[in-house]
C-alpha positions in Angstrom: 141.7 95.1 -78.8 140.5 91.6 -78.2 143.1 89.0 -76.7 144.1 86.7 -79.1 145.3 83.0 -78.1 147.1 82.4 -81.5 149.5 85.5 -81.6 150.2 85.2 -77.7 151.0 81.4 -77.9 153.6 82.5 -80.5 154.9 85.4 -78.8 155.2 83.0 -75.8 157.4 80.6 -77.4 159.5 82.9 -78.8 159.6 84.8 -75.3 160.4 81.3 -73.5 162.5 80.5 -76.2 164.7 83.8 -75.8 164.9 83.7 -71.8 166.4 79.9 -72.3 169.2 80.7 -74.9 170.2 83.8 -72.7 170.1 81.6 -69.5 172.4 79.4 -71.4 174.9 82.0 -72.5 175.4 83.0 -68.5 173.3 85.5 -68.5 171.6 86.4 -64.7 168.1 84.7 -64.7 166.6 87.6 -64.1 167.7 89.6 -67.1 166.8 86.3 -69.4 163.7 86.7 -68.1 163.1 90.5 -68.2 164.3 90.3 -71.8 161.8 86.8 -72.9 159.1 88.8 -71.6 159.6 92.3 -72.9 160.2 90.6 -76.4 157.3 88.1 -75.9 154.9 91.3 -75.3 156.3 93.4 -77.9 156.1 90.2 -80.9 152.3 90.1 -79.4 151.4 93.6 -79.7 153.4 94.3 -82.9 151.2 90.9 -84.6 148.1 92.0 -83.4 148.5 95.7 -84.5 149.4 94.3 -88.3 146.8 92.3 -88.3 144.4 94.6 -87.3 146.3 96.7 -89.8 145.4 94.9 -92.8 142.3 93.0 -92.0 140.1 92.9 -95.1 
């Protein structure tokens, strides 16, 4: 599986995105951050495999 700068530029915002709302909602920084990243990697892998899924 190639890396792919479209999916993982998405999965990023929505990882960073994540990490800043929990930061905001008193969460410890490092769980916000455990969570923005485990969610960031599994929206990259999970776009990736569909599209490699269904690629014409």
């Amino acid at each position: 599986m190639r890396f792919r700068e479209g999916p993982a530029i998405g999965a990023m915002i929505i990882g960073v995105g994540l990490a800043f709302l929990m930061n905001r909602a008193d969460f410890p920084l490092w769980q916000s951050l455990g969570a923005g990243i485990a969610v960031g990697l599994a929206d990259y892998f999970f776009i990736v495999l569909i599209q490699e899924r269904f690629r014409k």
